[in-house]
C-alpha positions in Angstrom: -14.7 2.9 32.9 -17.7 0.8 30.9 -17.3 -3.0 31.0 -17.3 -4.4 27.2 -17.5 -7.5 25.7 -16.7 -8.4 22.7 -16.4 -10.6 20.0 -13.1 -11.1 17.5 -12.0 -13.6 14.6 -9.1 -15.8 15.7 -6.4 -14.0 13.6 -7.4 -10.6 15.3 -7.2 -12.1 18.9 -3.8 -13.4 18.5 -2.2 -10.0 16.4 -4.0 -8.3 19.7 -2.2 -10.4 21.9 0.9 -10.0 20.0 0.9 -6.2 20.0 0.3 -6.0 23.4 2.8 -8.7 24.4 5.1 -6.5 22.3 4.0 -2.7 23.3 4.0 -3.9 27.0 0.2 -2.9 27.6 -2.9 -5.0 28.3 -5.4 -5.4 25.1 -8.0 -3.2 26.6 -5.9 -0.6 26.6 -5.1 -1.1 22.7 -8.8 -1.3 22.2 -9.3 2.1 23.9 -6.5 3.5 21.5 -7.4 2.1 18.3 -11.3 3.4 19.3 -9.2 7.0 20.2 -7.7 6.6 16.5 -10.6 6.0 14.9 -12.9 8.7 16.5 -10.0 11.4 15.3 -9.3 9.8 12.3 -10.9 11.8 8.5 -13.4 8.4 8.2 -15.0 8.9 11.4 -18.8 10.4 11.6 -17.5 12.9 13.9 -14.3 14.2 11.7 -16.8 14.3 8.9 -19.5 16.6 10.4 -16.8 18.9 11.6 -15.9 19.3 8.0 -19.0 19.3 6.5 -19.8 22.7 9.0 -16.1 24.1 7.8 -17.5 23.6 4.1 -20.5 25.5 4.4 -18.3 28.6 6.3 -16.5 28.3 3.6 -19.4 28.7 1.1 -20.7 31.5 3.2 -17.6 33.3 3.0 -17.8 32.4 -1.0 -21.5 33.8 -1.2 -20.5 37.4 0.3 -18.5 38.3 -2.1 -14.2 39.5 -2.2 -14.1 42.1 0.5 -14.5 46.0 0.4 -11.1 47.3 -1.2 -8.9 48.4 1.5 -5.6 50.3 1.6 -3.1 47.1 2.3 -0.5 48.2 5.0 2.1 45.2 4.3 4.3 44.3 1.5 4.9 40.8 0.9 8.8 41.0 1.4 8.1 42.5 5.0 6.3 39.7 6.1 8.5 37.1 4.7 11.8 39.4 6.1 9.7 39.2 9.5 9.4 35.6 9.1 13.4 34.8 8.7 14.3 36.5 11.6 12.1 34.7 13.8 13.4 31.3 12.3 16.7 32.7 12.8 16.0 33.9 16.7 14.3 30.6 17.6 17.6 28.6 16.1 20.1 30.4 17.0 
């Protein structure tokens, strides 16, 4: 691990202390999880690059066009048939 310091307002020093007190963890280990949280979270650099490069597969897909007409081997009531019975296996 990397030794940090930083700085915080009063009021965010004492609700760190109080989470901690109250999750039973040390404050570093908060500030590792809320840095965790961020990192995955939709507002993070890294969350939005990763969609930015699904966006343009998606407008690639878009660009080439429906694809070539092909006989379809499936009806939609045999997939959804197929579908129940798995349900049904997994809870019974």
């Amino acid at each position: 691990m990397v030794r940090k310091q930083l700085y915080l307002e009063a009021s965010q020093d004492r609700l760190l202390k109080r989470w901690a007190r109250e999750r039973g963890t040390t404050e570093a280990e908060l500030v590792r999880e809320a840095i965790a949280w961020y990192a995955s979270s939709p507002r993070s650099p890294a969350a939005s690059a990763a969609w930015q490069q699904e966006v343009a597969f998606m407008r690639r897909l878009l660009a080439e066009g429906p694809l070539p007409e092909r006989e379809r081997r499936w009806r939609r009531e045999d997939l959804y048939a197929e579908r129940l019975e798995r349900y049904e296996r997994h809870f019974r």
